[in-house]
C-alpha distance (Angstrom), angle and dihedral (degrees) to the residues before:
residue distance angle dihedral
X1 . . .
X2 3.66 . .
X3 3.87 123.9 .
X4 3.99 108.1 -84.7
X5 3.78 90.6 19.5
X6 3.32 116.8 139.3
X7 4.22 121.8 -156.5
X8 3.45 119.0 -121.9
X9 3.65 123.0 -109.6
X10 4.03 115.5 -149.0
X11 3.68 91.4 172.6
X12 3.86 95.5 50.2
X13 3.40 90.8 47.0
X14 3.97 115.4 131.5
X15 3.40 94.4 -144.4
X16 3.83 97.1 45.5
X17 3.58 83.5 54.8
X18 3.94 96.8 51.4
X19 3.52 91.2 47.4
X20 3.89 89.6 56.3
X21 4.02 98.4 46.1
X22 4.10 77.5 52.5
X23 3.61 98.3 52.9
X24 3.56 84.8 31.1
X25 4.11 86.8 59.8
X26 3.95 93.7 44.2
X27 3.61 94.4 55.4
X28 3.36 98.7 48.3
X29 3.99 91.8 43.9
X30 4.16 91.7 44.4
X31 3.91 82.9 53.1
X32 3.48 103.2 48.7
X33 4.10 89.2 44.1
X34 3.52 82.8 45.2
X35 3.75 91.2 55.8
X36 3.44 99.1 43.1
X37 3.83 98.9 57.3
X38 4.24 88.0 43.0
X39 3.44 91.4 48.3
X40 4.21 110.1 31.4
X41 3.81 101.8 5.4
X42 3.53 105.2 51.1
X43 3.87 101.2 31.2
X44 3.82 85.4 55.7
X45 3.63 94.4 40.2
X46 4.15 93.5 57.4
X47 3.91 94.3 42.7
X48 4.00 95.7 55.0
X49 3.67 90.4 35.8
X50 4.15 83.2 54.7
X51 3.70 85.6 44.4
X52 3.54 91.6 53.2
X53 3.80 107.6 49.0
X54 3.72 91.7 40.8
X55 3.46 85.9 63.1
X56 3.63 98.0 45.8
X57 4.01 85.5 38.4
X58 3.86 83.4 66.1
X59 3.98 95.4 49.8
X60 3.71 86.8 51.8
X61 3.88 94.6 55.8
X62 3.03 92.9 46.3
X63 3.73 97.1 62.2
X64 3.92 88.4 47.8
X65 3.40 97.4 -131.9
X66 4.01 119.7 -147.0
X67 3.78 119.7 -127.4
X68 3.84 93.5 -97.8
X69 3.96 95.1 49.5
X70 4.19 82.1 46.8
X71 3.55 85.5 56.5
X72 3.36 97.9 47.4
X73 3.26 87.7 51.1
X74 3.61 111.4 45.3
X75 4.22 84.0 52.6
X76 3.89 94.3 60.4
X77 3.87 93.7 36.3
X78 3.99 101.3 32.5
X79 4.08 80.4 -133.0
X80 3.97 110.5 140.5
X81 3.51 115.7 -145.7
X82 4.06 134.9 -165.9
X83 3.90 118.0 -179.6
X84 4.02 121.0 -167.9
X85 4.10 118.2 -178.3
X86 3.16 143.3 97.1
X87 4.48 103.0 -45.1
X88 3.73 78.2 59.1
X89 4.11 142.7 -104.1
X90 3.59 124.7 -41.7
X91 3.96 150.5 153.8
X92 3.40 153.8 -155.8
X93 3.59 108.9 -152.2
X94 3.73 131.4 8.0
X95 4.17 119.2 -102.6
X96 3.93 96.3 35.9
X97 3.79 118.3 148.1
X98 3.45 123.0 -106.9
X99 3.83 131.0 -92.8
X100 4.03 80.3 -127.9
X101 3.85 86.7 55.5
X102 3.61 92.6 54.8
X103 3.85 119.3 65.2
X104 3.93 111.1 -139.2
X105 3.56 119.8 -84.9
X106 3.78 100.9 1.2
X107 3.57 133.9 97.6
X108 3.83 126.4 -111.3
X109 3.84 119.5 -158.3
X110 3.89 145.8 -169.7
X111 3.56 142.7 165.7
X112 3.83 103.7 -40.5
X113 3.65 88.3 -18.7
X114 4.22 135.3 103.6
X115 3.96 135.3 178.2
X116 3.33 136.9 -167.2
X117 3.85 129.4 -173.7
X118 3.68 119.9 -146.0
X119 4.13 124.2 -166.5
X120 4.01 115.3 -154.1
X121 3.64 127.2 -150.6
X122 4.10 90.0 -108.0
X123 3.81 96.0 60.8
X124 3.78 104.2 -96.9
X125 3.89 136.1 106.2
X126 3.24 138.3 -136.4
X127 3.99 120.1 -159.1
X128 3.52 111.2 -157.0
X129 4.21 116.1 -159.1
X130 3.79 115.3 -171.3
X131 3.93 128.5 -179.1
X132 4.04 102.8 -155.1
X133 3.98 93.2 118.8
X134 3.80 93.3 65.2
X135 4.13 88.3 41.0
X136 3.17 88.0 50.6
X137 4.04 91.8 53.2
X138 3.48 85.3 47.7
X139 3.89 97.8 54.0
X140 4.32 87.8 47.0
X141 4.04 93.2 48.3
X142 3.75 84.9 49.7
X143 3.86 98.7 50.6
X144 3.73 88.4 46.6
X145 3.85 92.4 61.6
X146 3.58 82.0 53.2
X147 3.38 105.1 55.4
X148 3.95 91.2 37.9
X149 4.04 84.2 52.9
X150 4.12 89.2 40.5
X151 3.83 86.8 49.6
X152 3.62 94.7 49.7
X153 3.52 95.2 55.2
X154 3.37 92.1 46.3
X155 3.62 95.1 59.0
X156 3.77 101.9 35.6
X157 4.40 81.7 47.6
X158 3.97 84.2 42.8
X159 4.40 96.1 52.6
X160 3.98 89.4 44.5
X161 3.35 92.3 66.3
X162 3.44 99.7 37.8
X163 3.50 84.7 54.7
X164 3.76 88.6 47.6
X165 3.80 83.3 56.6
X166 3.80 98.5 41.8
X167 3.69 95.3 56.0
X168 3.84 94.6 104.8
X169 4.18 84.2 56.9
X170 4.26 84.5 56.3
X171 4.13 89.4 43.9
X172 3.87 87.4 46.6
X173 3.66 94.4 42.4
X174 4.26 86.1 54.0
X175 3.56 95.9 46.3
X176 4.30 92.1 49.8
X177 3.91 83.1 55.7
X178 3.84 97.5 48.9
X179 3.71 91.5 46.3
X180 3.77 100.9 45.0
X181 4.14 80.6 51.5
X182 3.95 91.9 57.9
X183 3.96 103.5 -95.8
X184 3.89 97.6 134.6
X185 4.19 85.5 173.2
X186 3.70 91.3 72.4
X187 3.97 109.6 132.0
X188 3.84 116.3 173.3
X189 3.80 121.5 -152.5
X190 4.03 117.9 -120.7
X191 3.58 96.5 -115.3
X192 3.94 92.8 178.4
X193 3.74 136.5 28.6
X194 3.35 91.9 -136.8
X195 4.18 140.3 84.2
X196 4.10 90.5 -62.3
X197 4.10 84.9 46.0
X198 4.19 85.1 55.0
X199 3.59 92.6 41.0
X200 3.97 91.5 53.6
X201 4.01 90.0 38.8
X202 4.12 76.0 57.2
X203 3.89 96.2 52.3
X204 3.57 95.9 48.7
X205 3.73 95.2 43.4
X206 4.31 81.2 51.7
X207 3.89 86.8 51.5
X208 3.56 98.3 56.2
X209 3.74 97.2 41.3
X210 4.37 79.3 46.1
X211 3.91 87.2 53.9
X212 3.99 93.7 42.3
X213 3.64 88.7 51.9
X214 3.61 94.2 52.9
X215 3.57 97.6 43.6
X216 3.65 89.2 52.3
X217 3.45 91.7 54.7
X218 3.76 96.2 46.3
X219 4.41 85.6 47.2
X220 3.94 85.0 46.4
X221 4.06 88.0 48.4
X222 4.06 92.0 46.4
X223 3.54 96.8 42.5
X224 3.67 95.3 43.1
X225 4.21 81.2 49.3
X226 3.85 93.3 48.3
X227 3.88 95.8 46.2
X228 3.97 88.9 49.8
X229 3.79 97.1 62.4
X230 3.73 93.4 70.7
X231 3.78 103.0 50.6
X232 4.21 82.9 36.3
X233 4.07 87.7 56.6
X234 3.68 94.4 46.3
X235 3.91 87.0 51.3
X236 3.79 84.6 57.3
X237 3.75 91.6 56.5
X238 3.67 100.4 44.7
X239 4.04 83.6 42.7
X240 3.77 88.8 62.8
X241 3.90 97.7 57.2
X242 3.80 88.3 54.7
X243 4.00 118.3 104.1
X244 3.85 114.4 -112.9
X245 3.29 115.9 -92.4
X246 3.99 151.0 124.8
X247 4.18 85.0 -73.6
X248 3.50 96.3 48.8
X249 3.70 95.3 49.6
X250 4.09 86.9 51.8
X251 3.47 100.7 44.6
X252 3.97 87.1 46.0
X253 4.01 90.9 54.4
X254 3.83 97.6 43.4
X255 4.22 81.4 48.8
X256 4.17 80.7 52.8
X257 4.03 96.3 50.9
X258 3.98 84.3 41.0
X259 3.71 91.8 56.1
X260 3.67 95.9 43.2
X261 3.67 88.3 55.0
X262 3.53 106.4 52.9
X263 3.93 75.8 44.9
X264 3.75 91.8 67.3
X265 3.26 90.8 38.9
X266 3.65 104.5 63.2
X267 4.03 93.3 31.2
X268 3.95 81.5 59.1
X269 3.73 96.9 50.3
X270 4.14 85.0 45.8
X271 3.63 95.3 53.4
X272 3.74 87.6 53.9
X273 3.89 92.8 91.4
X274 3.93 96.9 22.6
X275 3.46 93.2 -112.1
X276 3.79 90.2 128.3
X277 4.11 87.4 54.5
X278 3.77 113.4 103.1
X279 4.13 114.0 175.3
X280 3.11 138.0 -147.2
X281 3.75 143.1 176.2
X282 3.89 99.6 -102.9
X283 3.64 137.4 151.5
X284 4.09 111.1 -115.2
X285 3.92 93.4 -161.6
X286 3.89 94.9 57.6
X287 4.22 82.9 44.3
X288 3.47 90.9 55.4
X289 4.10 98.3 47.3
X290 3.50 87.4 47.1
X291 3.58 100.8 56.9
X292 3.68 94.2 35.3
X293 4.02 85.1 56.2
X294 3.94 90.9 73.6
X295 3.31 93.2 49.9
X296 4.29 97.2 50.3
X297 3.52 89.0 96.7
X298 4.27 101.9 60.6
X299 3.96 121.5 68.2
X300 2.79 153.6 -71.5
X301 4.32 73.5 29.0
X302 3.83 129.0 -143.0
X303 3.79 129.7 -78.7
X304 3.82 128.6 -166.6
X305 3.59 116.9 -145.4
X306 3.99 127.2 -174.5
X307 3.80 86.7 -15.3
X308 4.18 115.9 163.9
X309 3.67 122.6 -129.3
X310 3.69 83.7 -127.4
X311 4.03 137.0 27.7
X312 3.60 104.5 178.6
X313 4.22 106.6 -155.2
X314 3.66 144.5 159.5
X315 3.65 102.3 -125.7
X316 4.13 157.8 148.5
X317 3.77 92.1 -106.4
X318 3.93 85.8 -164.0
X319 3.65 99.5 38.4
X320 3.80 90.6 57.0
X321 3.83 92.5 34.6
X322 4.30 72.3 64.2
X323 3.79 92.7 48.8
X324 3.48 94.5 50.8
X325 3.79 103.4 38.7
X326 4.05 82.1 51.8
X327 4.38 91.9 53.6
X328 4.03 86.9 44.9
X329 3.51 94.2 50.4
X330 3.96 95.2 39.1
X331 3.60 86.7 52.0
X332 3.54 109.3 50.0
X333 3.90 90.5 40.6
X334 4.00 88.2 60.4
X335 3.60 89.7 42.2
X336 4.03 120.7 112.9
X337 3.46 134.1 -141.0
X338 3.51 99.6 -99.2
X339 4.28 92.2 34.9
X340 3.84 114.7 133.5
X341 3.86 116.9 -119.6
X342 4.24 113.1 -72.5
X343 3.93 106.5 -96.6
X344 3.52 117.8 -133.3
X345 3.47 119.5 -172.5
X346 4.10 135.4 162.4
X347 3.70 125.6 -162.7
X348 4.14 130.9 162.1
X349 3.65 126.5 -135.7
X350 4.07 121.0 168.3
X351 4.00 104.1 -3.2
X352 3.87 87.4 -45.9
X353 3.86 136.2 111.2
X354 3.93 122.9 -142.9
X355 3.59 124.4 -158.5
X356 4.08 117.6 172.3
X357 3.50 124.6 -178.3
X358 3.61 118.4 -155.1
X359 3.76 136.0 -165.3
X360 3.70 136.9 -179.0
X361 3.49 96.6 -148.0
X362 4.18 131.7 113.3
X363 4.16 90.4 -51.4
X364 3.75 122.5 -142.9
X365 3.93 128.7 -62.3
X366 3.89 100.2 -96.5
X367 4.40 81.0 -139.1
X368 3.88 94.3 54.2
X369 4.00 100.0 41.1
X370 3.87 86.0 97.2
X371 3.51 93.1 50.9
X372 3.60 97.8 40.2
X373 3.91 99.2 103.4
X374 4.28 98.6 43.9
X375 3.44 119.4 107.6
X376 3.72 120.4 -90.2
X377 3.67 92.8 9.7
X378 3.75 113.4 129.2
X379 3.87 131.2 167.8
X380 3.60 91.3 -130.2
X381 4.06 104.2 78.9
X382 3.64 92.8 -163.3
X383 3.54 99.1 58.1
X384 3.83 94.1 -140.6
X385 3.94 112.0 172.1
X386 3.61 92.3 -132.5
X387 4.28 84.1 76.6
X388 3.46 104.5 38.6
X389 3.78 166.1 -58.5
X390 3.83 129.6 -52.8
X391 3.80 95.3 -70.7
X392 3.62 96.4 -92.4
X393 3.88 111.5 98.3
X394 3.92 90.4 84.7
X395 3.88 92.9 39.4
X396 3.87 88.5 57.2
X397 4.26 93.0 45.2
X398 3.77 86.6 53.4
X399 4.06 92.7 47.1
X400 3.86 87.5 47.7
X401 3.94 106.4 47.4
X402 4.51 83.1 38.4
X403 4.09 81.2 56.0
X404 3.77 91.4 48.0
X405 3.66 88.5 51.0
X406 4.04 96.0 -103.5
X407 3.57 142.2 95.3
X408 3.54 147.0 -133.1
X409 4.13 133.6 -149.2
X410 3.47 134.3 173.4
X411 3.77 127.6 -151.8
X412 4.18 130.4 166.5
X413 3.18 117.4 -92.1
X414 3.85 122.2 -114.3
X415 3.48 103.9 -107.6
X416 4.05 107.9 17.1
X417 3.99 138.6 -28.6
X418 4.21 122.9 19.8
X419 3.40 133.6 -83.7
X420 4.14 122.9 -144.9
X421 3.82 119.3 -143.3
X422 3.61 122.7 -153.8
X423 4.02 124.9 -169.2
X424 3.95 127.2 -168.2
X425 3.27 139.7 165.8
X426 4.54 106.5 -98.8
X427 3.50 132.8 178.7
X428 3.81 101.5 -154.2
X429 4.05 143.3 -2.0
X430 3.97 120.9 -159.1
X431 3.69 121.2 -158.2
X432 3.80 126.5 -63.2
X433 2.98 146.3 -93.2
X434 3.82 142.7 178.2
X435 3.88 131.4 -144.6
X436 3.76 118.8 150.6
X437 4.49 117.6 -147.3
């Protein structure tokens, strides 16, 4: 994960979250509709239906039908019909109950079934069977696909346009993430003209008063740098007139870490544009032997891991000569006693070059990792010489591989110390090798 970059959270997501109270909403409304025709609807529906053809079962009977005019009948109503009396025996339909099986006058019911048994005034009856319960069943299990289809497209209608409206939240969400990361040139578009388009008017009016704070700061730093050369130089001269002695020597090396300041300083305000950068075709694995050669001699010493014979890259040789010398030194002053050598190690993947040094030395504060590459920030709170510069060594690395075009990050390692990762653009890596200093 890059510095500034912030994880992605599915199950926090807004939308996610709309799209569930929807669905949410939908069930609970295609239940309750549900309910209401199983429960009221369709009881209802059966019993006056019942009511209905028995009544209309009676006004047939009573015009003793013959078995054509039943079947004429029982087509256009889908009402079965058996008569027993006196003209005889007939049916309908095959696998109808019995007259016996039916007790005059009352109804007798199954599953999706109902029959009613009808006396006339000449002796016979006629048994009427009828099927509209299970039609009826048929017709509600239809409608609820409908409304659960209906629903659906409702909602899934519903969250694209929501989404529509909640792109501004997206855009804002984007630009958070590329300003927390350091990109101070971040300028949304107003995607609405409404509350979000005010409240991403707001961010970019915070970003440019964000930027003109910083770049104030960095003026007020290179002015304040400029303006103390002079009164720094005449120091120098009055500094030469004065006897030698214990003074002299410590005014002289406070002078020193005074010069090299404003040094940093300015090279870190000229490397903010890259106009300090001048490349060359050079090869990054011979750079990094040779600089790790001077420090062979000092623990916890210097191993090379999967390092090529040859890293072809267009680079600053001095500016990442800097970069390095500043991760050696970093790294062996963090080491312990009982640390393993610092790995260094260089692979390529997708036009890029990767070079990570490790240590396994006291690691990295997981609460100042963010901060670690700002100027003037240090780990050590008391600023004590005896642990470091001003603050600006890792603030100039990260201005010099950003003006190459790269990056670098640091993160703690798994077990103990930190390990640095730098990114540039390569042409080609050959195959390792391993050799340790």
């Amino acid at each position: 994960m890059t510095e500034g970059e912030r994880p992605r959270r599915t199950r926090g997501s807004i939308f996610a979250k709309l799209l569930g109270i929807m669905l949410a909403m939908a069930t609970i409304l295609l239940l309750l509709v549900s309910g209401f025709f199983a429960l009221v609807v369709y009881p209802n529906t059966v019993f006056m239906t019942e009511r209905v053809c028995r009544e209309y079962a009676r006004a047939i009977a009573a015009e003793s039908p013959s078995l054509e005019s039943a079947k004429e009948i029982s087509k256009r109503l889908d009402v079965q019909i058996r008569y027993v009396g006196p003209d005889g025996t007939w049916a309908t339909a095959d696998n109808l109950p019995t007259v016996d099986q039916v007790r005059s006058g009352e109804a007798c019911s199954s599953f999706g079934h109902q029959c009613y048994a009808q006396s006339t005034p000449k002796g016979g009856t006629y048994l009427f069977v009828w099927n509209f319960g299970e039609r009826m069943q048929e017709v509600h299990t239809k409608l609820f696909w409908l409304l659960l289809f209906l629903m659906m497209g409702v909602v899934f209608t519903a969250y694209a346009f929501q989404r529509r409206l909640l792109r501004p939240v997206r855009s804002l969400d984007g630009g958070v993430a590329r300003l927390s990361a350091g990109h101070l040139d971040v300028v949304l578009p107003i995607l609405a003209h409404d509350e979000f388009g005010g409240l991403t008017d707001a961010f970019n009016q915070m970003v440019r008063r964000v930027r003109a704070m910083i770049q104030a700061r960095d003026q007020l730093l290179l002015d304040v740098s400029h303006e103390l050369r002079s009164p720094l130089t005449r120091i120098k001269v009055a500094l030469e007139l004065l006897p030698e002695d214990e003074n002299r020597a410590g005014i002289a090396s406070d002078l020193k870490e005074m010069e090299a300041m404003i040094t940093e300083l300015l090279e870190l305000e000229r490397l903010r544009d890259g106009r300090s950068i001048h490349r060359e075709h050079a090869d990054l694995a011979s750079l990094l032997r040779e600089v790790a050669k001077s420090y062979e001699q000092r623990p916890p010493g210097i191993c090379f891991v999967g390092m090529p014979p040859e890293i072809p890259v267009d680079l600053d040789t001095e500016k990442i000569r800097t970069v390095l010398r500043n991760l050696f030194e970093n790294a062996i002053k963090y080491s312990l006693p009982d640390s393993r050598p610092i790995g260094v190690s260089a692979e390529q993947s997708e036009g890029a070059v990767t070079v990570r040094v490790s240590d396994d030395g006291l690691g990295i504060p997981d609460a100042d990792l963010s901060n670690l590459f700002e100027p003037f920030f240090r780990v050590d709170r008391s600023r004590s010489k005896k642990t470091g510069g001003y603050g600006l060594g890792l603030s100039i690395c990260k201005r010099i591989m950003e003006a190459h075009g790269g990056s670098i990050i640091a993160h703690n390692n798994t077990g103990r110390g930190a390990s640095f990762i730098l990114t540039l653009p390569a042409t080609e890596v050959r195959q390792n090798s391993a050799n340790c200093l």
